[in-house]
N, CA, C and O atoms as a Maestro MAE file, in Angstrom:
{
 s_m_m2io_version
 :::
 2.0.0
}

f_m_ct {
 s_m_title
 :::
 protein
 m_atom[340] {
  # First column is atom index #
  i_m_mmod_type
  r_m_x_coord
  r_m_y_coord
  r_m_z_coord
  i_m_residue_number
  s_m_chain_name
  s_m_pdb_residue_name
  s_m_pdb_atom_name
  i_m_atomic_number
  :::
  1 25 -15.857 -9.567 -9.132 1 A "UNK " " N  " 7
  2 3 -15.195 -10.851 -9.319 1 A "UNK " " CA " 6
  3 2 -14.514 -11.292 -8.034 1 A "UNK " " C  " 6
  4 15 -14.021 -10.386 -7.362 1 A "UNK " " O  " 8
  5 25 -14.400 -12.597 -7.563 2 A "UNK " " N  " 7
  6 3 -13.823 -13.118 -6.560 2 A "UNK " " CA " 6
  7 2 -12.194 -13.384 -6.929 2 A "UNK " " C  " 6
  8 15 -11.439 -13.454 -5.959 2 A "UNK " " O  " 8
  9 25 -11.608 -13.537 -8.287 3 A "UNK " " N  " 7
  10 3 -10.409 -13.948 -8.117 3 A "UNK " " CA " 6
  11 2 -9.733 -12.867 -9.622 3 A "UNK " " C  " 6
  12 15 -10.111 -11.706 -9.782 3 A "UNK " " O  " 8
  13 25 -9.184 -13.244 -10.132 4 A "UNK " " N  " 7
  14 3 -8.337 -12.669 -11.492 4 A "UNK " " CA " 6
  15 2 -8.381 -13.515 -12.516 4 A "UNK " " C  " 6
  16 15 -7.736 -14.560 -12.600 4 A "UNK " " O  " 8
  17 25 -9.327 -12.973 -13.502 5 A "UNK " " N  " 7
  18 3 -9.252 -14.434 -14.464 5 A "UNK " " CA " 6
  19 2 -8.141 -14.825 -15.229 5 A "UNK " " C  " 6
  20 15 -8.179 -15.792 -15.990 5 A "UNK " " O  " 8
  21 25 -7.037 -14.031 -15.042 6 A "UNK " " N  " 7
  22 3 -5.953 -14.512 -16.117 6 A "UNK " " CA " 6
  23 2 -5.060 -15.334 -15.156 6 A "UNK " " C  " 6
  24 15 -4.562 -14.958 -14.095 6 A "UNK " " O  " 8
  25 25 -4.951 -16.738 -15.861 7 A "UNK " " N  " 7
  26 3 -4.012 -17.717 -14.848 7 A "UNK " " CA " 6
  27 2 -2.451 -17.208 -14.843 7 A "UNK " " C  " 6
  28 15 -1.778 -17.507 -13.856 7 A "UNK " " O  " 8
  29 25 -1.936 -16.567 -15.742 8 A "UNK " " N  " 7
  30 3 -0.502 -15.980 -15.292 8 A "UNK " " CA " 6
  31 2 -0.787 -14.859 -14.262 8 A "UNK " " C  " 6
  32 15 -0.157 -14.791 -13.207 8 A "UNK " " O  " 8
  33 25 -1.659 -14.073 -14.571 9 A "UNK " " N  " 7
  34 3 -1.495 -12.691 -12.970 9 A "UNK " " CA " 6
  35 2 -2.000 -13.746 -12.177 9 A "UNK " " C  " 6
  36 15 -1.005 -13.827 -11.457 9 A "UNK " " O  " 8
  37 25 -2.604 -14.445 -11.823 10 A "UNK " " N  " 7
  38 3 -2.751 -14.866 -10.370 10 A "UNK " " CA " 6
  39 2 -1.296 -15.772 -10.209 10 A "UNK " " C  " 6
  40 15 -0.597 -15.335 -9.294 10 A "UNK " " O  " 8
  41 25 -0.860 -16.661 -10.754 11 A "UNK " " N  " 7
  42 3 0.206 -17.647 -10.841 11 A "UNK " " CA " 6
  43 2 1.193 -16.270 -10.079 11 A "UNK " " C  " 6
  44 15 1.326 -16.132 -8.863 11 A "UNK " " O  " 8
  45 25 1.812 -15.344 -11.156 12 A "UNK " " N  " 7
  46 3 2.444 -14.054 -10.667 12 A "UNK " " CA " 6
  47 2 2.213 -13.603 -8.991 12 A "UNK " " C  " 6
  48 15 3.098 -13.298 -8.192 12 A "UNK " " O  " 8
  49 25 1.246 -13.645 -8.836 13 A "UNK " " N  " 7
  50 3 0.669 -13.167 -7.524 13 A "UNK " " CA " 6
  51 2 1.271 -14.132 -6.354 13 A "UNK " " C  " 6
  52 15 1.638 -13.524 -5.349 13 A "UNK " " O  " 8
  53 25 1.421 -15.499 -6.343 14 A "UNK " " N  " 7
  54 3 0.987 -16.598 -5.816 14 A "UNK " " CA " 6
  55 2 2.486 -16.813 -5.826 14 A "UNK " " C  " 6
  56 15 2.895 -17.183 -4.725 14 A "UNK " " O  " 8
  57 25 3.292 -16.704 -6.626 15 A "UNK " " N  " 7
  58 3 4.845 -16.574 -6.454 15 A "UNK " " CA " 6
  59 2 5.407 -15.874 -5.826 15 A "UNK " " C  " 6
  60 15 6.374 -16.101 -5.099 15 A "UNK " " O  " 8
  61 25 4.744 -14.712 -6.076 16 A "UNK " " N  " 7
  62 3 5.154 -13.731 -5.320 16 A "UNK " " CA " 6
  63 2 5.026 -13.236 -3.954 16 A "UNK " " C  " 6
  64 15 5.798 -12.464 -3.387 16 A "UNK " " O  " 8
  65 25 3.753 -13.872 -3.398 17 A "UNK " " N  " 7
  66 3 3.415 -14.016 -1.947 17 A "UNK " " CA " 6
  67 2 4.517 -15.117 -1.481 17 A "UNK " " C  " 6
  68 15 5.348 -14.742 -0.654 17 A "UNK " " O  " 8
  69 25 4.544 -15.738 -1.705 18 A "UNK " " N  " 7
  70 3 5.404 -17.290 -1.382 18 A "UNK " " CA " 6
  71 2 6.740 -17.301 -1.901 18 A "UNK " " C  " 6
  72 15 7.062 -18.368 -2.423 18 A "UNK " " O  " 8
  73 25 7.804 -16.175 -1.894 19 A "UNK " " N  " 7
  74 3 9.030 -16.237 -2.744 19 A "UNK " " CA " 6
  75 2 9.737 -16.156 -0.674 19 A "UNK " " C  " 6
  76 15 9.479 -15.648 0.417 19 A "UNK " " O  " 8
  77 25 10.715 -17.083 -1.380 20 A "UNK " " N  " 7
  78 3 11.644 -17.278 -0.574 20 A "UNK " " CA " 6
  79 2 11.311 -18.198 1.132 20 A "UNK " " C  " 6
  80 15 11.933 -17.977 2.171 20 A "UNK " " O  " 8
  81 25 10.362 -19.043 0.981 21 A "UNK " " N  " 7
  82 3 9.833 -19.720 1.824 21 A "UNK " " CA " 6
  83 2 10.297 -21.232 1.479 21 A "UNK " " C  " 6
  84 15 10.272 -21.805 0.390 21 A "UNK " " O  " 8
  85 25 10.608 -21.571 2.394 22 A "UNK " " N  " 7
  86 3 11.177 -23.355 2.162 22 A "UNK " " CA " 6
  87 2 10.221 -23.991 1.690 22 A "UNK " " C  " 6
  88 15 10.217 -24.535 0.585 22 A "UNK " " O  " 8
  89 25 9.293 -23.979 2.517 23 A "UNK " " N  " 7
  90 3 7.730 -24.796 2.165 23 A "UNK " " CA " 6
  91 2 6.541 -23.977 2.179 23 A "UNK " " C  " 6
  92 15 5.934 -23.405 3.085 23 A "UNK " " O  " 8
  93 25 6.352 -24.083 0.787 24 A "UNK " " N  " 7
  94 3 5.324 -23.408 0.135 24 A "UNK " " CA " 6
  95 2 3.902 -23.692 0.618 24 A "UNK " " C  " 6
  96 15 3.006 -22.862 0.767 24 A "UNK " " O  " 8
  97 25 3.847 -25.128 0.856 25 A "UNK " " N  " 7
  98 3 2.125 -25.161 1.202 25 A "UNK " " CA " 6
  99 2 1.726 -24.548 2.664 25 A "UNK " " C  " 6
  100 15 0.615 -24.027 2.762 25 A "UNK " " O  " 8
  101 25 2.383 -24.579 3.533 26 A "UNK " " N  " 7
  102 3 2.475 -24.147 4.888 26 A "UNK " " CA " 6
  103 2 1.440 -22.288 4.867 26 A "UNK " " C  " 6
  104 15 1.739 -21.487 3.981 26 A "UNK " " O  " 8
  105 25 0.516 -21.975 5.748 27 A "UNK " " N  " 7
  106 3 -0.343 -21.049 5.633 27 A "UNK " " CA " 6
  107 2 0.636 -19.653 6.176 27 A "UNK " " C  " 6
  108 15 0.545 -19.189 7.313 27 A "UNK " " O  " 8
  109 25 1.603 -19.099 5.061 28 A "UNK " " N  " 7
  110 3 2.465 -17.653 5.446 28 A "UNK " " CA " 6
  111 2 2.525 -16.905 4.065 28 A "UNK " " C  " 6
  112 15 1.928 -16.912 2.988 28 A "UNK " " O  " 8
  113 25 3.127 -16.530 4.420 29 A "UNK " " N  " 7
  114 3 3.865 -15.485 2.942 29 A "UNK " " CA " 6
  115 2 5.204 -14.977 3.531 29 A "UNK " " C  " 6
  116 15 5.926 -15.255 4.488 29 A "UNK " " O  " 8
  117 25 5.188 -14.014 2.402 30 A "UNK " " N  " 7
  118 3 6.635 -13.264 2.477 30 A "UNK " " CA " 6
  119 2 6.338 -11.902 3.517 30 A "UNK " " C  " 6
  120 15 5.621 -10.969 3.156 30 A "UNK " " O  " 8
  121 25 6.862 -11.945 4.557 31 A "UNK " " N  " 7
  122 3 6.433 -10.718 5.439 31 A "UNK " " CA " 6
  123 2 6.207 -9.223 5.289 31 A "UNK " " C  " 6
  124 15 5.416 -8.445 5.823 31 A "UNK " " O  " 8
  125 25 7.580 -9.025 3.998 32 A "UNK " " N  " 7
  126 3 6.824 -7.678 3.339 32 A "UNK " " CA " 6
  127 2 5.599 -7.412 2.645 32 A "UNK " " C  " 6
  128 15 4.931 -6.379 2.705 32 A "UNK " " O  " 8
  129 25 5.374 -8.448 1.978 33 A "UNK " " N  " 7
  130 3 4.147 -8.786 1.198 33 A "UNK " " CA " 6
  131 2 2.910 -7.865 2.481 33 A "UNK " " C  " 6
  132 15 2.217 -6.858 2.346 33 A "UNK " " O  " 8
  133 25 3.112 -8.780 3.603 34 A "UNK " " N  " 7
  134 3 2.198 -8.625 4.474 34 A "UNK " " CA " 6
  135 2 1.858 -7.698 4.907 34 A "UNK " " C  " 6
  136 15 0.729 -7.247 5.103 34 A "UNK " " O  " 8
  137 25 3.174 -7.201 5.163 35 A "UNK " " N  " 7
  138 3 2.915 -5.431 5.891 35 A "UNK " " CA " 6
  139 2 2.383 -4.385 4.446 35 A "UNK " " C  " 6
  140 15 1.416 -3.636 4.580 35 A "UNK " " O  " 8
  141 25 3.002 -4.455 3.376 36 A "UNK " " N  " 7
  142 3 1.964 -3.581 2.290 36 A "UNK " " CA " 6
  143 2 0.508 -3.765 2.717 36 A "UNK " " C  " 6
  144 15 -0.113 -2.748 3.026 36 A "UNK " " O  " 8
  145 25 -0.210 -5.154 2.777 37 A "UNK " " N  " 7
  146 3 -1.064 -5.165 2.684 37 A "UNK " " CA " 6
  147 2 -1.776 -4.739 3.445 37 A "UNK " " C  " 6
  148 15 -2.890 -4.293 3.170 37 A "UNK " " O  " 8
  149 25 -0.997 -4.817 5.189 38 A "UNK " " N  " 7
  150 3 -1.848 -4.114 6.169 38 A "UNK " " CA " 6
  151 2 -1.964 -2.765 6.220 38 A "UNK " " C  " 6
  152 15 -2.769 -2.097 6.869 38 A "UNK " " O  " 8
  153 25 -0.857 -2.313 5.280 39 A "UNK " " N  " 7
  154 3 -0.788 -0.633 5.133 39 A "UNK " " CA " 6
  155 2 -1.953 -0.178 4.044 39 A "UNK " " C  " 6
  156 15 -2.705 0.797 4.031 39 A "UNK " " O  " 8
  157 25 -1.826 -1.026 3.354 40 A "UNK " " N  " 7
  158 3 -3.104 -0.579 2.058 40 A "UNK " " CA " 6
  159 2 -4.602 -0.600 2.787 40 A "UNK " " C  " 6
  160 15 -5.440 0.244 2.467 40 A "UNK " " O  " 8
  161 25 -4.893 -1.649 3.819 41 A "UNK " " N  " 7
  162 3 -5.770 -1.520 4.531 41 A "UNK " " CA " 6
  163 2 -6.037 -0.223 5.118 41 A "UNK " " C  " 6
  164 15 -6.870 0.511 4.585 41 A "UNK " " O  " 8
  165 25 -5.461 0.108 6.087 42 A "UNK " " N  " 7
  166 3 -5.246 1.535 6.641 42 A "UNK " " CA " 6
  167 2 -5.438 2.436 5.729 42 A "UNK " " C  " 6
  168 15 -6.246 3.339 5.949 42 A "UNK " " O  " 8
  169 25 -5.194 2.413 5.311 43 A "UNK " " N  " 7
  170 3 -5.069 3.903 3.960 43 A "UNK " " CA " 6
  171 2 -6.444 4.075 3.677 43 A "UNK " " C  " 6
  172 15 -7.078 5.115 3.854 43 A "UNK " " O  " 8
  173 25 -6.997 2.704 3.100 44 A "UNK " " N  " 7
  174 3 -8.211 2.285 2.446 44 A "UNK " " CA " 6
  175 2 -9.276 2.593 3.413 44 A "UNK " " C  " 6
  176 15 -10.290 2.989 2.837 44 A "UNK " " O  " 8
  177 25 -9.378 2.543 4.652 45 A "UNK " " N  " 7
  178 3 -9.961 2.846 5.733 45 A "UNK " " CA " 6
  179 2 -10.584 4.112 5.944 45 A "UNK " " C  " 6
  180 15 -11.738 4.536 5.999 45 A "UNK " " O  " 8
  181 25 -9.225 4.652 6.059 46 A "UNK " " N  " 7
  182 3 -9.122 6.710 5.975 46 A "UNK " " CA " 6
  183 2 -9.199 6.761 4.753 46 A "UNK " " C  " 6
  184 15 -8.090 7.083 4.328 46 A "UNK " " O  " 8
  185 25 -9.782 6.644 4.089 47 A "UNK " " N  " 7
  186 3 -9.621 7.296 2.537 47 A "UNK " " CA " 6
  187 2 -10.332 8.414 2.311 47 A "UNK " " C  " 6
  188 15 -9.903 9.376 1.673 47 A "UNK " " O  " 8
  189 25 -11.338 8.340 2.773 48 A "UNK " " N  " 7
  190 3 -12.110 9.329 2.884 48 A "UNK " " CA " 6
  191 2 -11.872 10.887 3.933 48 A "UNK " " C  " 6
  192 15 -12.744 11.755 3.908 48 A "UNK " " O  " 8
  193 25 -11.141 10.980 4.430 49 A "UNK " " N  " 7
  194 3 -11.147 12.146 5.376 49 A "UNK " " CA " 6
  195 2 -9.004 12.241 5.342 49 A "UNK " " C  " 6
  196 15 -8.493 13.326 5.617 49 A "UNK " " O  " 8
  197 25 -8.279 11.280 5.066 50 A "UNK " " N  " 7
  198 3 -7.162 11.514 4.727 50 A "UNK " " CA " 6
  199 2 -6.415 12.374 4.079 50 A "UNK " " C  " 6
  200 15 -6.563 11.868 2.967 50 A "UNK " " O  " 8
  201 25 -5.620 13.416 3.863 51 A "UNK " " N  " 7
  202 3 -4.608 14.278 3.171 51 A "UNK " " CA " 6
  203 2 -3.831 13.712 2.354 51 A "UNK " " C  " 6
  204 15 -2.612 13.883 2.395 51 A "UNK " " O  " 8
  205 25 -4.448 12.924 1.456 52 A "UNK " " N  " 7
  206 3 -3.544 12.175 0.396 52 A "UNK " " CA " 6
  207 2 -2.073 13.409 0.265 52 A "UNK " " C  " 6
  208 15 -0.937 13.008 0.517 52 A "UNK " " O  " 8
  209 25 -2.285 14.602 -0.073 53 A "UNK " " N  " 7
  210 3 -1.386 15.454 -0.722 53 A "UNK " " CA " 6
  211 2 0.232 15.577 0.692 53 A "UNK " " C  " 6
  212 15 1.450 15.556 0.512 53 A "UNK " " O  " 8
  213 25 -0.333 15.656 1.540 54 A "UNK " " N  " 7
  214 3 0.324 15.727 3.087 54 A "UNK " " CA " 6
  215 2 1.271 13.656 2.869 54 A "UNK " " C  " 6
  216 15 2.491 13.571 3.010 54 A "UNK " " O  " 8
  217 25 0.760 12.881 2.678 55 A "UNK " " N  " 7
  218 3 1.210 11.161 2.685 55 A "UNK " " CA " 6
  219 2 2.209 11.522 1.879 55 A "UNK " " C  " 6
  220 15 3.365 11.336 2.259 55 A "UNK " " O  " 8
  221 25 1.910 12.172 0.471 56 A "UNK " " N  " 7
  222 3 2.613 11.853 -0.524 56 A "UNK " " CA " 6
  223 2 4.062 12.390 -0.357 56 A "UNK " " C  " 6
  224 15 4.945 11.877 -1.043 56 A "UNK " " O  " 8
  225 25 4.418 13.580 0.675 57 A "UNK " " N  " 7
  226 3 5.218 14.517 -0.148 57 A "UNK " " CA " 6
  227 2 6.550 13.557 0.709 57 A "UNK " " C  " 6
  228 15 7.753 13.813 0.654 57 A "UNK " " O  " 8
  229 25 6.072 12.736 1.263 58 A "UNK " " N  " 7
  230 3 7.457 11.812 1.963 58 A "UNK " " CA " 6
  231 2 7.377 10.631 2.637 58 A "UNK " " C  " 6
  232 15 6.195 10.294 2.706 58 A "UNK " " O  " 8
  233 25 8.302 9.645 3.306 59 A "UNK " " N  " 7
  234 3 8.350 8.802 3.686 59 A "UNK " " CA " 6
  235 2 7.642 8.938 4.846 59 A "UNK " " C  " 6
  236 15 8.359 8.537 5.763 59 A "UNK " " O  " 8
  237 25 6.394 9.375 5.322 60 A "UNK " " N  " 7
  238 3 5.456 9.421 6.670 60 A "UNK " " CA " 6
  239 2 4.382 8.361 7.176 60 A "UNK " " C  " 6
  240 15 3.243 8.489 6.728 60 A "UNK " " O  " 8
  241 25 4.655 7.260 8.125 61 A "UNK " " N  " 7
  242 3 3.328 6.581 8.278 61 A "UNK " " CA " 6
  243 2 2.394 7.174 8.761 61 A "UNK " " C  " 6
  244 15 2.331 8.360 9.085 61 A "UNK " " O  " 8
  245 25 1.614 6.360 8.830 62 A "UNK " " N  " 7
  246 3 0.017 7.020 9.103 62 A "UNK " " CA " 6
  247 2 -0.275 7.603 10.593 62 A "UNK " " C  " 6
  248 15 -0.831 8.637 10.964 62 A "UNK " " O  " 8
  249 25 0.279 6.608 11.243 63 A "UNK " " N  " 7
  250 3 0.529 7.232 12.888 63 A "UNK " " CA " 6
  251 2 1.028 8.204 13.014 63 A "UNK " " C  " 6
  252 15 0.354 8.912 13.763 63 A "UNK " " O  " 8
  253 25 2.465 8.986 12.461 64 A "UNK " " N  " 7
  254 3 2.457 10.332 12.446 64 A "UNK " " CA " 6
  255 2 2.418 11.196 11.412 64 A "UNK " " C  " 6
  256 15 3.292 12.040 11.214 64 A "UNK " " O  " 8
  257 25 1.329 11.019 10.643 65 A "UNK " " N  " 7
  258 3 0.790 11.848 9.816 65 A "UNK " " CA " 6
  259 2 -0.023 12.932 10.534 65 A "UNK " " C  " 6
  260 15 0.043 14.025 9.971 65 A "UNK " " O  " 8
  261 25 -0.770 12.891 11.635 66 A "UNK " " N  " 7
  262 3 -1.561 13.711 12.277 66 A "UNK " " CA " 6
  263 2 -0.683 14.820 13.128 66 A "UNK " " C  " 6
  264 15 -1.029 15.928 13.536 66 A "UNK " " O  " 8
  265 25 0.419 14.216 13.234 67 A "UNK " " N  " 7
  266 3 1.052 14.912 14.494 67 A "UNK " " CA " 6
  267 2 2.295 15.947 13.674 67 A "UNK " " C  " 6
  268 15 2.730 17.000 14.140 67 A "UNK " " O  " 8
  269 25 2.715 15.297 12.308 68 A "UNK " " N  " 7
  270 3 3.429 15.862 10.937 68 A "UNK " " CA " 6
  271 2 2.737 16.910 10.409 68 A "UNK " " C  " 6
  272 15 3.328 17.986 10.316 68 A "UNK " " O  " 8
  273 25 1.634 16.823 10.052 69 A "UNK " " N  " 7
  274 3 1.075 17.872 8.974 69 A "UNK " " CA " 6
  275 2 0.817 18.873 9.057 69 A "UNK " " C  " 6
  276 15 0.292 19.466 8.114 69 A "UNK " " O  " 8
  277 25 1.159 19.622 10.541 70 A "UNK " " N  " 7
  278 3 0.870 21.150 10.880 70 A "UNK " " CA " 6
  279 2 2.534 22.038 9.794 70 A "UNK " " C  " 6
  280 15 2.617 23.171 9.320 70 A "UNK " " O  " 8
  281 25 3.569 20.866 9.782 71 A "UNK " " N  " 7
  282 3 4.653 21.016 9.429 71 A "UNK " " CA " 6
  283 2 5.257 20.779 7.669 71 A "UNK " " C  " 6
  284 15 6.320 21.130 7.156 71 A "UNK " " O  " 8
  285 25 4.286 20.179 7.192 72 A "UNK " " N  " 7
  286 3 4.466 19.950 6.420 72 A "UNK " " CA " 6
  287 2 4.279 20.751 5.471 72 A "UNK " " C  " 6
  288 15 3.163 21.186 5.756 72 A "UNK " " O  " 8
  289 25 4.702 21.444 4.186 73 A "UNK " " N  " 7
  290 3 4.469 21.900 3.050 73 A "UNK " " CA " 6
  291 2 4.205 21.276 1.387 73 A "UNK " " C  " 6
  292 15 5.103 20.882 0.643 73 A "UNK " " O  " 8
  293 25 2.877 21.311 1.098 74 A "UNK " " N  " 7
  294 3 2.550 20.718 -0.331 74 A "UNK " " CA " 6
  295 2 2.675 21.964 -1.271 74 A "UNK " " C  " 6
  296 15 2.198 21.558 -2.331 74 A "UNK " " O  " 8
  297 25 2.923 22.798 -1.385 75 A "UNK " " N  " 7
  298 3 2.795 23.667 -2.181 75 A "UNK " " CA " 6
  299 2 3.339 23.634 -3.485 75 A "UNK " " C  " 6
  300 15 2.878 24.093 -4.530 75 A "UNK " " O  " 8
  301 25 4.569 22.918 -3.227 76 A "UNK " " N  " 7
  302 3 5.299 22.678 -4.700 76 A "UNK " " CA " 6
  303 2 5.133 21.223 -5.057 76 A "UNK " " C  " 6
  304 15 5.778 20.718 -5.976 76 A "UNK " " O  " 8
  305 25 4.176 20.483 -4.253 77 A "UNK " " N  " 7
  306 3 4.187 19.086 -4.549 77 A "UNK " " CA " 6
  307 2 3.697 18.785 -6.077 77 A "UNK " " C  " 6
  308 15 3.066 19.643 -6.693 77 A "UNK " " O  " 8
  309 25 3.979 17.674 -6.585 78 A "UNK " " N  " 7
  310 3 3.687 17.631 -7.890 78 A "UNK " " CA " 6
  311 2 2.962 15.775 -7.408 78 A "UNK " " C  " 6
  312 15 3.515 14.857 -6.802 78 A "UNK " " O  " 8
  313 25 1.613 15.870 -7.991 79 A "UNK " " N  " 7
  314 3 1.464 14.436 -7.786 79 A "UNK " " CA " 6
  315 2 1.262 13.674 -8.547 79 A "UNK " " C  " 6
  316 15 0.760 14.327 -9.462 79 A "UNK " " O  " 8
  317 25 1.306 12.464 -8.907 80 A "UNK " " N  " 7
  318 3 0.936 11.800 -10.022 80 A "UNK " " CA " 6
  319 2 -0.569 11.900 -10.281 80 A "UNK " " C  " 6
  320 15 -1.494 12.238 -9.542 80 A "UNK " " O  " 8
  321 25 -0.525 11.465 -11.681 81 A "UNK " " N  " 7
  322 3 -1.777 11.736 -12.682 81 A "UNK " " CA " 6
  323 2 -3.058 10.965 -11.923 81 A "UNK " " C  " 6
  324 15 -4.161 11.448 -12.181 81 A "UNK " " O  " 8
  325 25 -3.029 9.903 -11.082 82 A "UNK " " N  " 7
  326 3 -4.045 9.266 -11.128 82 A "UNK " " CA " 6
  327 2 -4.716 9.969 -9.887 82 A "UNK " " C  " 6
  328 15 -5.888 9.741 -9.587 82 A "UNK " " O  " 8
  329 25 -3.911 10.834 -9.181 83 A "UNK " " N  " 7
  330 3 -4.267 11.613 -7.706 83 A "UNK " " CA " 6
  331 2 -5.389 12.205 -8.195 83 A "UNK " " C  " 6
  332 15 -6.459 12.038 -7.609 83 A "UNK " " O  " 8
  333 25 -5.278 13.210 -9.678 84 A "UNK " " N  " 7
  334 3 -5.694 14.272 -10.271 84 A "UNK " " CA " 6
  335 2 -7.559 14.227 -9.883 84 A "UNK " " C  " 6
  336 15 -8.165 15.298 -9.851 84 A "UNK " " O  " 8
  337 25 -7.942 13.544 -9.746 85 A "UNK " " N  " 7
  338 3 -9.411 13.191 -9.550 85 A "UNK " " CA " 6
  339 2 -9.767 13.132 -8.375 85 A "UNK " " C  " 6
  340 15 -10.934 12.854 -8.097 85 A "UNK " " O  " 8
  :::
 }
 m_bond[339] {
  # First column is bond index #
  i_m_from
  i_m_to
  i_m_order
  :::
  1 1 2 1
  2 2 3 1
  3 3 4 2
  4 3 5 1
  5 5 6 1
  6 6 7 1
  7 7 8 2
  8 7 9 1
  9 9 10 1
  10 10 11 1
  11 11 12 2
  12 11 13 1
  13 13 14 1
  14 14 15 1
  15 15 16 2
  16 15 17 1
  17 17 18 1
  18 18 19 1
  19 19 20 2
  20 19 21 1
  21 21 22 1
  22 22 23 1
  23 23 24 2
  24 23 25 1
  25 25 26 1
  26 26 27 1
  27 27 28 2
  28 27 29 1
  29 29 30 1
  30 30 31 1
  31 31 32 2
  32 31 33 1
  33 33 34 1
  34 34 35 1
  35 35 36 2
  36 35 37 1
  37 37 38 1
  38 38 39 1
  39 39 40 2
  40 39 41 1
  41 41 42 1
  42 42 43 1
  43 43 44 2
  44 43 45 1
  45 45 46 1
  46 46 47 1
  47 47 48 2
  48 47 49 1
  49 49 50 1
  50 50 51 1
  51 51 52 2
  52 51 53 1
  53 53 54 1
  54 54 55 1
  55 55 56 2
  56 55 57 1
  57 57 58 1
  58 58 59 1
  59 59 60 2
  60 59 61 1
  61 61 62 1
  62 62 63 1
  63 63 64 2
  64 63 65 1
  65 65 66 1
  66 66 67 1
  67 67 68 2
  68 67 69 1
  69 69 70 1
  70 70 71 1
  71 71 72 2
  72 71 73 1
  73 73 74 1
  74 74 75 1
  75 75 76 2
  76 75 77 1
  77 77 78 1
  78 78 79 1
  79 79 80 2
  80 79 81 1
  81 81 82 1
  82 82 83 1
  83 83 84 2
  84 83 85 1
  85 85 86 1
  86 86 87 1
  87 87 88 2
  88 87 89 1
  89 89 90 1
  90 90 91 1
  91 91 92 2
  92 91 93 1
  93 93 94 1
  94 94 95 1
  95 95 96 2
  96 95 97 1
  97 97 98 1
  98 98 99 1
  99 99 100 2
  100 99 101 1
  101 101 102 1
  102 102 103 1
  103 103 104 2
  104 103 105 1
  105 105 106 1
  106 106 107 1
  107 107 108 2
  108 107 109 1
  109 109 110 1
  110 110 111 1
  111 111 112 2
  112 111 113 1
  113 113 114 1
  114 114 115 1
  115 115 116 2
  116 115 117 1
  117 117 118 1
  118 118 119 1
  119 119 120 2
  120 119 121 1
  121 121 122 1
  122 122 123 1
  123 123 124 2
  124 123 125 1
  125 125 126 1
  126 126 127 1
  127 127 128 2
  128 127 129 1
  129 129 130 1
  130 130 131 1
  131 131 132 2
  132 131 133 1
  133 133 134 1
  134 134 135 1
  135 135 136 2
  136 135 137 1
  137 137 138 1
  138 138 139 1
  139 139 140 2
  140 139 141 1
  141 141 142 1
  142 142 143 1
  143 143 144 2
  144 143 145 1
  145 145 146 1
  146 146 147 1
  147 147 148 2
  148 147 149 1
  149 149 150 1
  150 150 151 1
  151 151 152 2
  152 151 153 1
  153 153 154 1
  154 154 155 1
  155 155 156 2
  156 155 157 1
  157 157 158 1
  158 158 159 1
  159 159 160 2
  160 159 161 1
  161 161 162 1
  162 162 163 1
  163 163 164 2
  164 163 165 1
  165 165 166 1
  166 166 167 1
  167 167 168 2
  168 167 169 1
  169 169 170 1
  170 170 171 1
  171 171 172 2
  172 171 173 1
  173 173 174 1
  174 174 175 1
  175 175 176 2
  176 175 177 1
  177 177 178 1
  178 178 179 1
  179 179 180 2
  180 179 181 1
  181 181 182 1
  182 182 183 1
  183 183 184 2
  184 183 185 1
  185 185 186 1
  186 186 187 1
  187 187 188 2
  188 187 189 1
  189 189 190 1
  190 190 191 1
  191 191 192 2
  192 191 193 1
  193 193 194 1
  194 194 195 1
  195 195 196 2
  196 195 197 1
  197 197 198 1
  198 198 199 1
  199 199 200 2
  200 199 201 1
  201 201 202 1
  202 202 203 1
  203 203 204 2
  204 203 205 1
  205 205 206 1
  206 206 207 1
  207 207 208 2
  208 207 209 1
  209 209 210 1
  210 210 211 1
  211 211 212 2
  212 211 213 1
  213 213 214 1
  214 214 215 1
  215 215 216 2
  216 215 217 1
  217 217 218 1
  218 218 219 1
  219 219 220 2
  220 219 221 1
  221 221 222 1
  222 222 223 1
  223 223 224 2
  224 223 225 1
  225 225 226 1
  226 226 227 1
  227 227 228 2
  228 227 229 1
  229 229 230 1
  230 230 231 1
  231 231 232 2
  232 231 233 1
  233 233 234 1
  234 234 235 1
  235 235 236 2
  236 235 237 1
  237 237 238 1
  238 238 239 1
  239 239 240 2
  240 239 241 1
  241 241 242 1
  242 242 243 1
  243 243 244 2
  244 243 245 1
  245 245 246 1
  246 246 247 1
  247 247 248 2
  248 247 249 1
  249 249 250 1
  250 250 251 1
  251 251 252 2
  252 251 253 1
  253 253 254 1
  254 254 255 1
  255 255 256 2
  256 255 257 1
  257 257 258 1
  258 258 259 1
  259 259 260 2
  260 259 261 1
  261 261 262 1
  262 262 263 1
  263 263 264 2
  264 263 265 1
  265 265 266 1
  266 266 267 1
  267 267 268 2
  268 267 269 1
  269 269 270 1
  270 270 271 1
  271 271 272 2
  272 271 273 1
  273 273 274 1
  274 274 275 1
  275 275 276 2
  276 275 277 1
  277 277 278 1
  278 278 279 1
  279 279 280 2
  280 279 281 1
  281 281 282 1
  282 282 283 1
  283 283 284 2
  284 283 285 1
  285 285 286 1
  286 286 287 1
  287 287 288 2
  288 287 289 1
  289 289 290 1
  290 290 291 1
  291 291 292 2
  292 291 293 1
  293 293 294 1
  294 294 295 1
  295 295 296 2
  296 295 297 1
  297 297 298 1
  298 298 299 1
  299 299 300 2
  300 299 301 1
  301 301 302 1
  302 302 303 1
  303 303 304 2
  304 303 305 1
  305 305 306 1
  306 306 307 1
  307 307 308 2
  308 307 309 1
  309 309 310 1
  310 310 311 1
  311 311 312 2
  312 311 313 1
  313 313 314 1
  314 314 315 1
  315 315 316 2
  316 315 317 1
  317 317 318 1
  318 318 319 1
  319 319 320 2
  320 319 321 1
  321 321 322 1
  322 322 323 1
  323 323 324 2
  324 323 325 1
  325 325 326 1
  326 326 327 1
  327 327 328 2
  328 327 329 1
  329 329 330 1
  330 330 331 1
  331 331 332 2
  332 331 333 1
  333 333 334 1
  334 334 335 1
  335 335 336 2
  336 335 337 1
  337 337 338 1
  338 338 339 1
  339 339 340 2
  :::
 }
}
């Protein structure tokens, strides 16, 4: 599908990109908005060869995730259910 067929989640969406902007029609968003998204990119990128278990166990970006993980310990990590797969 190209969009979300339910007109409240997209409406939701569309507020929510555009909260706290004077003028709405103008081509921006909300800047946090933005940076999730460039982070979800990244992630989405490496997904395949990434240490999901190593990301999770703390506040680490991706830039020093490589240079972190000799240090890091998952052993007692507990991850959510949807990791499980």
């Amino acid at each position: 599908e190209i969009f979300v067929r339910d007109e409240k989640i997209r409406w939701d969406a569309c507020v929510q990109c555009k909260r706290g902007l004077v003028f709405t029609a103008c081509r921006s968003a909300f800047g946090k908005d933005q940076c999730y998204l460039a982070g979800a990119i990244q992630i989405l990128e490496r997904r395949r060869s990434l240490d999901f278990r190593a990301l999770y166990c703390g506040k680490i970006s991706l830039r020093d995730l490589d240079r972190l993980e000799p240090f890091i310990n998952t052993n007692d990590l507990r991850l959510p259910i949807f990791f499980q797969d």
